[in-house]
LUMLOPA-314254 format. One record per atom (N, C-alpha, C, CB): residue in one letter; x, y, z. Coordinates in steps of 0.001 Angstrom, whole numbers, plus 500000, padded with zeros to 6 digits. Glycine has a CB too. Layout:
REM LUMLOPA-314254
AXYZ/...
***
This chain:
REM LUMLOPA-314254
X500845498807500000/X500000500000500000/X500882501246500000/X499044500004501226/X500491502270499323/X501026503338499054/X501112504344500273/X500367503795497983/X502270504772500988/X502619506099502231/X501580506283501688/X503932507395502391/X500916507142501003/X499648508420500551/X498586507394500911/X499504509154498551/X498218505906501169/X497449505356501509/X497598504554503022/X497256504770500478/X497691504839503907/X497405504421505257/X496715504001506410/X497566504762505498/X496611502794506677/X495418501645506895/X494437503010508501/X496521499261507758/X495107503822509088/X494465504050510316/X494168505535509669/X495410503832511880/X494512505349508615/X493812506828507866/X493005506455506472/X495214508086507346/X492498505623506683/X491619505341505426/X489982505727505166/X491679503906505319/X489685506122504388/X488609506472504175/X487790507419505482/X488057505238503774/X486443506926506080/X485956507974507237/X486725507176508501/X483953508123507453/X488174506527508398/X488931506427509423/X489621507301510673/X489583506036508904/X489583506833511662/X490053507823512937/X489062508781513502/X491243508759512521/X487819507999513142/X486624508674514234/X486577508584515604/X485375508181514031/X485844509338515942/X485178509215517758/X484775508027517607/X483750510273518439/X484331507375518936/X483484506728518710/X481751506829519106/X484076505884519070/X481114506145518711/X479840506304518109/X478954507528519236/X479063504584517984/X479159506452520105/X478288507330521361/X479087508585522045/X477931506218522751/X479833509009522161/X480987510549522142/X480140511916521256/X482881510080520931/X480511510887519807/X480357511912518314/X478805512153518775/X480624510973516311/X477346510884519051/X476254511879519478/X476285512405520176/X475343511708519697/X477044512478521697/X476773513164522828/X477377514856522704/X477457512259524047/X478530514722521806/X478838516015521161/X478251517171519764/X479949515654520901/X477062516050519612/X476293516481518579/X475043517011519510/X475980515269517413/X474266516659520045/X473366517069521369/X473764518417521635/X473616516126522779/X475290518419522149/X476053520425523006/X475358521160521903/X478520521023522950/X474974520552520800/X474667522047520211/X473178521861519414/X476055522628518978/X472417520863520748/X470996520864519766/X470469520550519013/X470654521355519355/X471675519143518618/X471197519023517134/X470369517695517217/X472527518934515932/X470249517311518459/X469158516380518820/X467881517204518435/X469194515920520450/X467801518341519023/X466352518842518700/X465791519195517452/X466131519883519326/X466912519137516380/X466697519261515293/X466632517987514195/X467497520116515105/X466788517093515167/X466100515346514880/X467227514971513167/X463419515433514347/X467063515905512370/X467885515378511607/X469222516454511260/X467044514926510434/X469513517127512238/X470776517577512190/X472030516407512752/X470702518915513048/X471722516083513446/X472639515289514489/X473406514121513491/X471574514471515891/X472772513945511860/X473886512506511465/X473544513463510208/X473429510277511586/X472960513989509572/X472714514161507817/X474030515865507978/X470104514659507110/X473037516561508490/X473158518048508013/X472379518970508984/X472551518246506477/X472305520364508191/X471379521077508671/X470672521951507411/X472004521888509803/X469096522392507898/X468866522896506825/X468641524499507680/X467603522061505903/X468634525132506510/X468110526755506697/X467832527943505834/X468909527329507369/X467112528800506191/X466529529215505300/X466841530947505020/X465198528770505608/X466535531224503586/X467263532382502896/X466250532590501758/X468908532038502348/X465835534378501940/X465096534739500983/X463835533987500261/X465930534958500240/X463623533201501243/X462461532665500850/X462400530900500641/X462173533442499563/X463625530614500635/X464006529178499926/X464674528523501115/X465127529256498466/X464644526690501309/X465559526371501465/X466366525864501356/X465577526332501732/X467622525672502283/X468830525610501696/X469473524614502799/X469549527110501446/X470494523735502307/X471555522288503270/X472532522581503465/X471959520880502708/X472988522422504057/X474321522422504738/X475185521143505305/X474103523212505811/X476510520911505305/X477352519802505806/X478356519733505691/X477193518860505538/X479464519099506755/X480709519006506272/X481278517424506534/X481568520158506973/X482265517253505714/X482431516170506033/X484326515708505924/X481347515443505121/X484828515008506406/X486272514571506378/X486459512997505978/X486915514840507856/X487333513103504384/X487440511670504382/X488945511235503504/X485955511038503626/X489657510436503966/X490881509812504005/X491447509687502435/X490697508393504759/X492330509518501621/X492205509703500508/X491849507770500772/X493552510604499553/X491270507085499886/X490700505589499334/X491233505249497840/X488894505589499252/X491901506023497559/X492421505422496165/X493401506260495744/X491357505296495003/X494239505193494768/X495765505837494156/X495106506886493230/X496961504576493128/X494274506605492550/X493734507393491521/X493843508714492127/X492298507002491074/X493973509996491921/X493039511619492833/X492065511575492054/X493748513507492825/X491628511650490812/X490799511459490262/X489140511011491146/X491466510635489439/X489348509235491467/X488630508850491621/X488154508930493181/X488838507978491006/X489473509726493764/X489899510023495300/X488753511048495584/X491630510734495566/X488853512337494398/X488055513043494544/X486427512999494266/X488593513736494086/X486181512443493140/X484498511963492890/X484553511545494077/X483905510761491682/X485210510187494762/X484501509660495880/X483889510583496793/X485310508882496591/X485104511464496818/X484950512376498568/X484025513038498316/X486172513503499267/X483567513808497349/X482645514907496926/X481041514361497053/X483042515363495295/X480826513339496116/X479817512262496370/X479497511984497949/X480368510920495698/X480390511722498801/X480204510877500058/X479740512148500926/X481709509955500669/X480486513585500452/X479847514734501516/X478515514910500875/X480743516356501641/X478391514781499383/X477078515408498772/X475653514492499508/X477159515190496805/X476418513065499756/X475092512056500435/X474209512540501703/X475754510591501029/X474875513500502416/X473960513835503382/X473085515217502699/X474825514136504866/X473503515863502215/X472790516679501662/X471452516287500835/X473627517267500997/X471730514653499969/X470642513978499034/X469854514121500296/X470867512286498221/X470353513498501373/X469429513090502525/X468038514007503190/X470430512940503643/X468263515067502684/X467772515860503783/X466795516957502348/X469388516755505046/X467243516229500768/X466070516269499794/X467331517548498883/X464017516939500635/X468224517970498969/X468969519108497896/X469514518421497469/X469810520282498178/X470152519348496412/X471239519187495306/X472512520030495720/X470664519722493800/X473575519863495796/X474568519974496467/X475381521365495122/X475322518189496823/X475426522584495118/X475402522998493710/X477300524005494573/X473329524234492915/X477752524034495409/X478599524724495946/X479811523915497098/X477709525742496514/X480840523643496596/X481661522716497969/X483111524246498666/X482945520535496858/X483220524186499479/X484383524920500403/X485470523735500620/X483725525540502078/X486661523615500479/X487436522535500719/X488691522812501682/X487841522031499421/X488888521831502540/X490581522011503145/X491133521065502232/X491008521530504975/X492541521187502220/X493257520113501682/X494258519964502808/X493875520367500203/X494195518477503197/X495145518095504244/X495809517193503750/X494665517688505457/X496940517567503389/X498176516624502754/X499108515967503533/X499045517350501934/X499634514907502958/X500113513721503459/X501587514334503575/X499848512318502490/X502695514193505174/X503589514668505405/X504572514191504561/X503736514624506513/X504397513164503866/X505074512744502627/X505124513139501052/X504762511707502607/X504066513825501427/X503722513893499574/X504312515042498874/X501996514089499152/X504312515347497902/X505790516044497040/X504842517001496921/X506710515343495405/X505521518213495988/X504723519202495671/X504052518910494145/X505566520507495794/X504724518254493627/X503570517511492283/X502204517203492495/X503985516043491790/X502431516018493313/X501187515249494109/X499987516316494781/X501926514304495510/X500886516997495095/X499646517949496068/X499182519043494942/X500436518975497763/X500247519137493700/X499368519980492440/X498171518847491995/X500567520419490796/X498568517820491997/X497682516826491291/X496884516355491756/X498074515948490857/X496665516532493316/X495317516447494095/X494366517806493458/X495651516595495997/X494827518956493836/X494530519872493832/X493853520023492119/X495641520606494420/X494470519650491374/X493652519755490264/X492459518878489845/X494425519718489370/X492885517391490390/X491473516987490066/X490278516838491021/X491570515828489525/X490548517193492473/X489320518027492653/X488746519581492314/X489259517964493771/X489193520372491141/X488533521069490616/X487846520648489915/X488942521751490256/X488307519650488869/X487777519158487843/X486498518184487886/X488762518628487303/X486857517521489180/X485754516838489336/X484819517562490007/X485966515712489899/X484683518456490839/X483779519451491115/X483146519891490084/X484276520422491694/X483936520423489374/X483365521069488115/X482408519360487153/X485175521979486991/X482974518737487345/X482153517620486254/X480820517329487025/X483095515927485945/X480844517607488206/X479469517323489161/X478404518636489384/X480030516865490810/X479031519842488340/X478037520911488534/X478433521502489667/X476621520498488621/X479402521875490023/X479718522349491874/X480757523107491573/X480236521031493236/X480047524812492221/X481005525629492323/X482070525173493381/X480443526867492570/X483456525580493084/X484041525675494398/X484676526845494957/X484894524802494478/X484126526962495972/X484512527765496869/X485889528311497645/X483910527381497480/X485917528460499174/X487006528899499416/X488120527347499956/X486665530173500531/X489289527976499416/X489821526556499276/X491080527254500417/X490331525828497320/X491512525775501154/X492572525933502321/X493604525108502061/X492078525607503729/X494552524722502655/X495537524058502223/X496111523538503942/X496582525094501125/X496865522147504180/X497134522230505679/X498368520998505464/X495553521830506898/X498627520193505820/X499517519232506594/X499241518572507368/X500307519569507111/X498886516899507449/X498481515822508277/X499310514624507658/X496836515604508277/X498601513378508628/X499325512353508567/X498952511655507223/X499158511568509776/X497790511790506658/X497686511142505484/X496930512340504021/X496665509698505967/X497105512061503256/X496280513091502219/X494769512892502900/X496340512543500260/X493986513922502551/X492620514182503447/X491636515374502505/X493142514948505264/X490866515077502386/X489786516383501873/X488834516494502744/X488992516232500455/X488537517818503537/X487897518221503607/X486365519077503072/X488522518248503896/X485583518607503528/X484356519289502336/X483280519962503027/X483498518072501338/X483047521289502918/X481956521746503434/X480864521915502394/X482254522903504106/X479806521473502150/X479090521286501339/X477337522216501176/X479174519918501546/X476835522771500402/X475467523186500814/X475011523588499363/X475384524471502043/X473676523232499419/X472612523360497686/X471127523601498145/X472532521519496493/X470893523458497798/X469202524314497575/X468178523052497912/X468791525017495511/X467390522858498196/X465949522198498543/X464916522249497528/X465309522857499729/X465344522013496361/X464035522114495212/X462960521326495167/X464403521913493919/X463050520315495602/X462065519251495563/X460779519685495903/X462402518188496404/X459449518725495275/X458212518960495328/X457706518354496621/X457588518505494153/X457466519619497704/X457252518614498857/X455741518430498994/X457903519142500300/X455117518622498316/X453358519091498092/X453050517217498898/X452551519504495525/X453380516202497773/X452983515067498127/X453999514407499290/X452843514300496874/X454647514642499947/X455884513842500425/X454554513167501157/X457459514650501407/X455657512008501719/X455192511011502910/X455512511425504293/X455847509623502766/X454552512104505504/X454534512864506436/X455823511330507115/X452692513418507154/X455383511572508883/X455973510523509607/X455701509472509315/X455832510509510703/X456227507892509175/X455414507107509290/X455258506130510360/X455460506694508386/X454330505867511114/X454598504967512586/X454418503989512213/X453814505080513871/X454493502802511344/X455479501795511433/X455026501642509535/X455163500238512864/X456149500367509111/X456369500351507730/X457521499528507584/X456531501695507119/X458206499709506524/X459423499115506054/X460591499591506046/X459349498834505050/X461603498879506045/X463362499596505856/X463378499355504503/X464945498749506735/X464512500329503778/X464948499959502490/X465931500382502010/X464242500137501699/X466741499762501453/X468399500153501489/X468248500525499994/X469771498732501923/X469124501261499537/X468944502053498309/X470141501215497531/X469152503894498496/X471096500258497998/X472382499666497067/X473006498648498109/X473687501000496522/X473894498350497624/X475036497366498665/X476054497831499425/X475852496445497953/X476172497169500278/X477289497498501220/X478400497366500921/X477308496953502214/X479522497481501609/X480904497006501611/X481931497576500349/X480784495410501552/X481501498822500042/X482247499367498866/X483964500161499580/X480971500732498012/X483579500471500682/X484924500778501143/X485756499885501569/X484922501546502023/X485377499092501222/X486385497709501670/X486751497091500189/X485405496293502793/X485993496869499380/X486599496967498229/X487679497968497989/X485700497120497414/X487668499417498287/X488445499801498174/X489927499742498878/X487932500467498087/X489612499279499814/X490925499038500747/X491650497937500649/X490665499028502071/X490728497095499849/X491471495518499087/X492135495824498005/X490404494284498497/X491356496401497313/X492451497050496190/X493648497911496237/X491845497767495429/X493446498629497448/X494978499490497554/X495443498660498258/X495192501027498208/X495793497704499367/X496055496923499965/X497189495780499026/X494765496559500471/X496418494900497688/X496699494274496914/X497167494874495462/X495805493567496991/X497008496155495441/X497533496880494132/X496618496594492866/X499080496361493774/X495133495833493363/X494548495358492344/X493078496401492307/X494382493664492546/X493538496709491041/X492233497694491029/X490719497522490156/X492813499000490495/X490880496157490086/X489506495621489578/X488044495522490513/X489838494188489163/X488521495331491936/X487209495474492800/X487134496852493033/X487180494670494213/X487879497638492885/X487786499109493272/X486898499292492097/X489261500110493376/X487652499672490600/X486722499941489995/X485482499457489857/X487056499993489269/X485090497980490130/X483834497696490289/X482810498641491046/X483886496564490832/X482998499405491835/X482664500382493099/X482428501508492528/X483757500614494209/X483584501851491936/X483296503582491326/X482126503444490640/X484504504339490147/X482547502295489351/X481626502384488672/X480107502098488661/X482038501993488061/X479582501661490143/X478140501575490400/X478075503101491087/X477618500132491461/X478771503594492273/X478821505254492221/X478604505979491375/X479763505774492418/X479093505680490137/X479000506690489241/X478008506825488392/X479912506718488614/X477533505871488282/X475833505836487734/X474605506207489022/X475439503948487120/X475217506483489830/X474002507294490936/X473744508717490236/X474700507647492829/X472535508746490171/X471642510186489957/X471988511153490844/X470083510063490148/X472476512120491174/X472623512785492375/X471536513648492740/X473757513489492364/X470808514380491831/X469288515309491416/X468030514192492129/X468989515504489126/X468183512909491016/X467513512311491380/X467061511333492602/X467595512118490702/X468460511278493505/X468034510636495032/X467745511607495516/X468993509882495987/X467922512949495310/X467768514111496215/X465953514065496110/X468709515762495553/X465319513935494939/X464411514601495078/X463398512599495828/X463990515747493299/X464026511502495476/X463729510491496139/X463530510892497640/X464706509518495891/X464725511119498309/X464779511917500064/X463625512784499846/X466420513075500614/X463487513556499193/X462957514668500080/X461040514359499743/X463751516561499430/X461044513242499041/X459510512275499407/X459690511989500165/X458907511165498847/X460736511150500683/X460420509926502179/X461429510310502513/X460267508083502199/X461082511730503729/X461757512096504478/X462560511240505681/X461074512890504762/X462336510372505720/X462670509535507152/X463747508348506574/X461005508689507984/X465039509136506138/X466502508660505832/X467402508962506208/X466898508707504947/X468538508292505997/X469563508724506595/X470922507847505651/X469342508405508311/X471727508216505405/X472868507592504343/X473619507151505676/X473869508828503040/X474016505885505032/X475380504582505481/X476689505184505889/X475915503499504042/X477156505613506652/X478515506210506557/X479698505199507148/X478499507631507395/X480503506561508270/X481221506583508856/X480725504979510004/X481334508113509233/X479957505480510433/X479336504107511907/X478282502740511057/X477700505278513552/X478779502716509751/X477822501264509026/X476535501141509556/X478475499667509348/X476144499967508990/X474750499947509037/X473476500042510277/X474664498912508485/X474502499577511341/X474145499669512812/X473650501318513171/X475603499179513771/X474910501850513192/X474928503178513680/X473497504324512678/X476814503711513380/X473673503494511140/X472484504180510434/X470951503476511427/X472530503631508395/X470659502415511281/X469942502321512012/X469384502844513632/X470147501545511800/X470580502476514266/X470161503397515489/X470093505128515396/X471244503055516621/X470873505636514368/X469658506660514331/X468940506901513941/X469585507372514264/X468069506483513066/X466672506156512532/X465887505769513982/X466699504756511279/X466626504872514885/X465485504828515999/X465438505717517292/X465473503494516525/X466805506183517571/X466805507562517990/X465761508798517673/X467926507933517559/X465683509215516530/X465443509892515405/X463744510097515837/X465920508992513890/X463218509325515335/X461874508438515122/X460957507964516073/X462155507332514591/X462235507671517390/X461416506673518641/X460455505438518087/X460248507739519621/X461461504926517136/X460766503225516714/X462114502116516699/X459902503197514697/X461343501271516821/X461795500337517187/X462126499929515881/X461076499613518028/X463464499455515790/X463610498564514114/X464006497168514051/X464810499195513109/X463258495983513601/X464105494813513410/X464471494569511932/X463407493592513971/X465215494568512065/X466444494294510816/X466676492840510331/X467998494748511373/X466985492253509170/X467563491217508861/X468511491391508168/X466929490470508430/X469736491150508658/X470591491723507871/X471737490951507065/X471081492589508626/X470712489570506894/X471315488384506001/X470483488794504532/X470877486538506720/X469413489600504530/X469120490038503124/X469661491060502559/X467968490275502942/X470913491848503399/X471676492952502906/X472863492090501608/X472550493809504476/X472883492927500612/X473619492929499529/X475114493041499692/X473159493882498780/X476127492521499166/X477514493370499864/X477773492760498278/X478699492795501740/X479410493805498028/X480191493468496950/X480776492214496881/X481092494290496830/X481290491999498170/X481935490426498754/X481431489969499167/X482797490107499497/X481825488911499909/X481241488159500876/X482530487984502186/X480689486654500093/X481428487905502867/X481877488408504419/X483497487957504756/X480751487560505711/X483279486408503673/X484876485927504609/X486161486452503218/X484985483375505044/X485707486713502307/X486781487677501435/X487031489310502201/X485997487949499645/X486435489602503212/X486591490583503364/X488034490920504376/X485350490923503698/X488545492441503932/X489946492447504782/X489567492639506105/X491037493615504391/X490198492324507242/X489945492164508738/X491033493681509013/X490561490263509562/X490268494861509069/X491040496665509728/X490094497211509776/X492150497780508838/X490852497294510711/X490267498699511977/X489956499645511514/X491180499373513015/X490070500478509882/X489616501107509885/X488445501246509216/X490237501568509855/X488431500082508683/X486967499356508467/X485405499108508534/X487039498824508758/X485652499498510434/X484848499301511235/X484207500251512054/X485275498590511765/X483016500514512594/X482585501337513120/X483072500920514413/X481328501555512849/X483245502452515010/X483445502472516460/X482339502669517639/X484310503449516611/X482070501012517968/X480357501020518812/X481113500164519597/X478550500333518017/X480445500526520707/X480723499255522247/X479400497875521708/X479959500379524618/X480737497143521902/X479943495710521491/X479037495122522727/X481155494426521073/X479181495484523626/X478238495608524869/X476665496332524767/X479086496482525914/X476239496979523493/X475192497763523132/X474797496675521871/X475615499483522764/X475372495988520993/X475085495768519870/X474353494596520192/X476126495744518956/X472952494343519822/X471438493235519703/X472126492014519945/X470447493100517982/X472365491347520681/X472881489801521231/X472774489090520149/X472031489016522439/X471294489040519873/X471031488573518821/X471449488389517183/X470322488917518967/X472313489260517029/X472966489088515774/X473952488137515753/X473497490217515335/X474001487580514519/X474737486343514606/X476332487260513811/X473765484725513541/X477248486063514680/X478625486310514615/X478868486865512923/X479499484799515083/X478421485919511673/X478674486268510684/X478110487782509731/X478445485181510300/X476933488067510587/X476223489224510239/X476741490577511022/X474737488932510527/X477706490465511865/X478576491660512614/X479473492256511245/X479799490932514101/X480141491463510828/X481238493109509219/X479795493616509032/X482345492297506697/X479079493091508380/X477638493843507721/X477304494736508266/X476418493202507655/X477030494102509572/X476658495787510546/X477180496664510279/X476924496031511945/X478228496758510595/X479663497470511453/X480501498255510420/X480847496168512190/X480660497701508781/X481444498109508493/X481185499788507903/X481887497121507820/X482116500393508015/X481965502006507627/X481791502122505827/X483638502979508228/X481118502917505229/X480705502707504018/X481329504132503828/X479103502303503700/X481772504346502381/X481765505402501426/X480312505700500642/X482863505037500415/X480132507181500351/X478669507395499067/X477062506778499493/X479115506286497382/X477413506362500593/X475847506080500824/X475879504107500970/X474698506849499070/X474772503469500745/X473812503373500715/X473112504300501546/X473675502340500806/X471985504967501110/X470447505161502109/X469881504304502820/X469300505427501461/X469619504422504371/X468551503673504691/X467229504561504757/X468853502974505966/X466259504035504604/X464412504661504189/X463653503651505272/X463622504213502004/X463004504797505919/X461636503815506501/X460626504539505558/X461111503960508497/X459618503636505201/X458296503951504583/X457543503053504737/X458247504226503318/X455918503812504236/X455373502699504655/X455022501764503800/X454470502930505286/X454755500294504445/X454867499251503858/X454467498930502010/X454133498575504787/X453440499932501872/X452529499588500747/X453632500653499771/X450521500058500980/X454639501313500089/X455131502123499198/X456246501700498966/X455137503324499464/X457170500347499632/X458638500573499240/X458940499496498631/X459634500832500307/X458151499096497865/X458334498065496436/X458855499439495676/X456557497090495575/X457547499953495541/X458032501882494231/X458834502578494566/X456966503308494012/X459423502264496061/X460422503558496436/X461820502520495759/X460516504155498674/X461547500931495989/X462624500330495453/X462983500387493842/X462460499058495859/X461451500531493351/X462170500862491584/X462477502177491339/X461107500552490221/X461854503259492062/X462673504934491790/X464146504636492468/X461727506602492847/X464789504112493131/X466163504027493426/X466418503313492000/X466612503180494924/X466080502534492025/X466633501455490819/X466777502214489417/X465455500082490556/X465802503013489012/X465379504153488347/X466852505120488343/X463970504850489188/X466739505578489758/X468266506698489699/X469652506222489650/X468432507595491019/X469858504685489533/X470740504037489605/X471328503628490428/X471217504288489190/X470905503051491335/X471676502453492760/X470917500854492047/X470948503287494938/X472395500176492647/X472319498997492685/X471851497881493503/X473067498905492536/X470893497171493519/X470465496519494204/X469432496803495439/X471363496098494389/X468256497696495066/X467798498492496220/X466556496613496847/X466656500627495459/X466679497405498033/X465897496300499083/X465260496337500406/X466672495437499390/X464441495700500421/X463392495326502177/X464314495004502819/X462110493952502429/X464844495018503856/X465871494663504700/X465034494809506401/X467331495812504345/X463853494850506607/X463375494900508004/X462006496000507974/X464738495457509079/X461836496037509280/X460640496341509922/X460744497498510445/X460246495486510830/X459775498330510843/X459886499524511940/X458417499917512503/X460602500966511212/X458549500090513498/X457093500763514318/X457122501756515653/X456201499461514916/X457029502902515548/X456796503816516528/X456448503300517578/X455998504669516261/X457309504254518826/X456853503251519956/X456684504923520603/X458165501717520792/X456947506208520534/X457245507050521615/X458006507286522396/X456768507058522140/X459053506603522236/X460318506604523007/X461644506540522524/X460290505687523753/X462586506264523414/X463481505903522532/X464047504624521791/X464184506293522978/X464339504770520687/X463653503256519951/X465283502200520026/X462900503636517632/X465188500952519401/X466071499854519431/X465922499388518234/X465880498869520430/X467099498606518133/X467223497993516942/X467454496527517212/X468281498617516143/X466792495648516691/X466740494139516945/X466606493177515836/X465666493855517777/X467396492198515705/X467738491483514628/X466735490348514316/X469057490998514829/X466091489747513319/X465887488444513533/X466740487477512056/X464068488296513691/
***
């Protein structure tokens, strides 16, 4: 693996862990703002509104090229979330204490370019010094969507994952092994995502939240945080690029949750699935039951791969759990 690629700096590697990052998201309220606390924030100007987000992620590939679509994409996912189009990015660049001054021209250029190929002004740009190459992204676009029909709350219904899991681990096999055939397998289902078009998907069925940094677990528990419902999950019908025992065994891999919290009930082989930290999304969606066959062909529609039922949910008024069968 390449210095510019480094296993404890990879991708949304070297997080808090899970329960910290909410309790420091709360100091500023963003519990009360139910979907500030994991997507974004929204707010409003001259009449319209408008998203906001930032996000930090590790460089994941030799390419900058494909370094950059990723990163840009993966900040733009919380923004889909919350129903905009992401039309403006602000960037740090945190470069690798190794990297030459070429390299850091050649970061630097193809995230213009790829900004620019995604419709995205860019903004004010910084420059810094860390342990591994790093982009920073502050991100924010407009709220166009038709909210006339959306789907209000729903107290109980279905989960539905918008694609497959385990794409950042593809990527880390490939820089790992120098083989860049499962990587590109990855970009190239990324890159056929609609970005317009999940946005205006979210901002029907408000009650989402994109796959990140804390995998599928951490998306779920805040959906039941969120919501105050209860979710049971099956998470042997989740999709992945691999399969569980091809997958690389790092730490940075993995979400950071006390395994002392995580459903007993999940079986040993269905823990990577949980757990592992994702690049670009998948979405998770609660809706209700009679709608997420159609919410599964409008994903399918905007190009995500493999959209699916993956569990249950029902309002309880409290604070909700997540439970496996």
């Amino acid at each position: 693996m390449s210095q510019l690629l480094i296993p404890e700096w990879f991708g949304c590697g070297n997080k808090l862990g899970y329960f910290e990052a909410i309790a420091l998201d709360e100091l500023n309220g963003a519990g009360e703002l139910r979907y500030a606390s994991a997507d974004g924030a929204k707010y409003f100007r001259g009449g319209r509104t408008y998203a906001s987000s930032v996000d930090k992620i590790f460089q994941v590939a030799l390419s900058d090229s494909s370094f950059s679509n990723l990163a840009l994409r993966h900040a733009i996912a919380d923004l889909m979330c919350l129903g905009a189009v992401c039309d403006r990015v602000d960037v740090c660049f945190e470069f690798s204490n190794h990297s030459t001054a070429a390299e850091r021209h050649n970061l630097s250029a193809a995230l213009f370019a790829e900004a620019k190929s995604l419709g995205l002004e860019v903004g004010k740009c910084h420059s810094t010094y860390g342990p591994a190459n790093a982009l920073i992204l502050a991100v924010s676009g407009r709220v166009d969507g038709d909210a006339s029909n959306a789907q209000g709350e729903v107290p109980e219904g279905d989960l539905v994952i918008s694609g497959k899991l385990g794409g950042l681990g593809e990527l880390y096999h490939s820089a790992l092994t120098d083989d860049p055939v499962r990587a590109n397998a990855f970009v190239g289902c990324v890159g056929k995502v609609s970005i317009p078009k999940t946005a205006e998907i979210c901002s029907q069925y408000k009650q989402c939240t994109d796959i990140s940094g804390f995998g599928l677990w951490g998306s779920c528990d805040t959906l039941a945080r969120r919501y105050r419902a209860d979710l049971i999950v099956d998470f042997s019908k989740v999709d992945c690029f691999a399969e569980v025992s091809e997958r690389v065994e790092a730490a940075c891999l993995f979400a950071v949750i006390d395994e002392t919290y995580i459903e007993p009930s999940l079986p040993p082989e269905c823990r990577p699935i949980a757990l592992m930290r994702e690049l670009c999304g998948p979405i998770l969606f609660m809706t209700k039951s009679q709608h997420s066959e159609g919410l599964c062909r409008q994903l399918a529609e905007a190009g995500w791969t493999a959209p699916a039922i993956i569990g249950k949910f029902r309002a309880q008024g409290r604070r909700g759990t997540v439970v496996c069968t």
